[in-house]
C-alpha positions in Angstrom: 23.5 -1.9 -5.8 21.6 -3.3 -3.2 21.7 -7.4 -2.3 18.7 -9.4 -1.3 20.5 -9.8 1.9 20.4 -5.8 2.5 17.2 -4.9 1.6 16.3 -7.7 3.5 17.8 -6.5 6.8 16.3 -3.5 5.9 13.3 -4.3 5.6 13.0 -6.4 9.3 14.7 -3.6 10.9 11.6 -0.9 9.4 9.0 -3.5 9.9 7.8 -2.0 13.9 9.4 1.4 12.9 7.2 4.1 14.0 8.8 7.4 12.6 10.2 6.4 8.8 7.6 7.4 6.8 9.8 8.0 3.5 12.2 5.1 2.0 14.2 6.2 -1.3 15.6 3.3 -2.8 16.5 4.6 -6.7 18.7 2.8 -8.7 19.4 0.2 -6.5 19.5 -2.5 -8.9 16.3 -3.9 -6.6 14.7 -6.6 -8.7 11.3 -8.9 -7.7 13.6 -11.1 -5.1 13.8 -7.6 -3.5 9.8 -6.6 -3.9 9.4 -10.2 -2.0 11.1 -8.4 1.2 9.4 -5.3 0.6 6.2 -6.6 0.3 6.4 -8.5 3.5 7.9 -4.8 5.2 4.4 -2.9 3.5 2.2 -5.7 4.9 3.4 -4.9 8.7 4.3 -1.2 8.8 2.0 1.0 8.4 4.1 4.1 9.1 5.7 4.0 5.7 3.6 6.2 3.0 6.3 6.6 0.4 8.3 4.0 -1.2 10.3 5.1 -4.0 11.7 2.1 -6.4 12.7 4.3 -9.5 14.8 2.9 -11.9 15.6 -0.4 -10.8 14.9 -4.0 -12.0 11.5 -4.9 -11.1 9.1 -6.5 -13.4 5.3 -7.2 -13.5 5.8 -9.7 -10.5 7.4 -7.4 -8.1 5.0 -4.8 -8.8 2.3 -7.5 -8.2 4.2 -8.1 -5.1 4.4 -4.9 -3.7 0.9 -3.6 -4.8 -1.0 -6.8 -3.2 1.1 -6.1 0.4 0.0 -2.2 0.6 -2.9 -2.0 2.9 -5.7 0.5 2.7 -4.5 3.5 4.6 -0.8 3.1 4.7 1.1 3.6 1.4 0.0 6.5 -0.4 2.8 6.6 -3.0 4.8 4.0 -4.7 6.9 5.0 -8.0 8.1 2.3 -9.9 9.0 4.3 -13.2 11.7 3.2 -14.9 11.3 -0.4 -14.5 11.2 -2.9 -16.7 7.5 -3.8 -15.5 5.8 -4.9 -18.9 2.8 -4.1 -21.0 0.8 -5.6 -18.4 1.4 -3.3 -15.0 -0.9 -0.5 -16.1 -4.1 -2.9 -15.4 -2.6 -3.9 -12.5 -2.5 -1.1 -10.6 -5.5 -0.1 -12.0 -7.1 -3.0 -10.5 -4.9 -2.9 -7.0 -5.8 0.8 -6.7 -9.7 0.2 -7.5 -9.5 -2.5 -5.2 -8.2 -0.5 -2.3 -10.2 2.3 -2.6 -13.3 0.3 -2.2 -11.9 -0.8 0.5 -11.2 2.6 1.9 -14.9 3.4 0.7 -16.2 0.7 2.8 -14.2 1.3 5.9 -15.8 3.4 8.5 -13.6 6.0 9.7 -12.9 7.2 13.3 -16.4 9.0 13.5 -18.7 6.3 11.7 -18.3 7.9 8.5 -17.1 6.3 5.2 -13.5 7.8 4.5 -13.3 10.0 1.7 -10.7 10.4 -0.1 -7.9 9.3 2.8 -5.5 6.6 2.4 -5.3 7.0 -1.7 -2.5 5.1 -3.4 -1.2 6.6 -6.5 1.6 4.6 -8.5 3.8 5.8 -10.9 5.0 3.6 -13.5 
């Protein structure tokens, strides 16, 4: 198991990372203290496009956590299956992920275009 303290240190040391674009953190015993951390890691780095949290302890908070802190056109994947994340996390990421693709929908891209497609999130749960 991972402490607070750990995925903290962690997370400040991946925050201007430039080259990590995979973290694997399965059955860590990381619970919403942990997401808190995380979250603040997903709002800075946008290298990072898969986060794997399978199997921990997060509930619908973390999940909240972590899906409000993933900007349009970083994270593309975040699994969060086996969690204990409630009845309640299937609308939210619905809703986070309906969000942000508006967003990507409104965004112009590099040639004055509206991206298509780029920068999806999909969640497992």
């Amino acid at each position: 198991p991972l402490s607070a303290k750990h995925v903290q240190v962690l997370c400040q040391a991946l925050e201007s990372n430039t080259w990590t674009t995979r973290l694997a953190m399965d059955r860590c015993a990381v619970g919403d203290v942990e997401c808190a951390a995380l979250a603040q890691l997903l709002s800075k780095n946008r290298t990072l496009t898969h986060l794997s949290l399978a199997g921990n302890k997060i509930t619908e908070e973390g999940a909240k956590a972590l899906l409000d802190a993933a900007a349009p056109g970083s994270l593309s994947t975040l699994d969060l299956s086996a969690n204990p994340t409630g009845g309640e996390v299937g609308d939210l990421v619905r809703r986070a992920v309906a969000k942000r693709d508006k967003l990507l929908q409104d965004e112009p891209s590099n040639g004055g275009s509206k991206a298509k497609g780029a920068g999806r999130l999909t969640v497992t749960v």
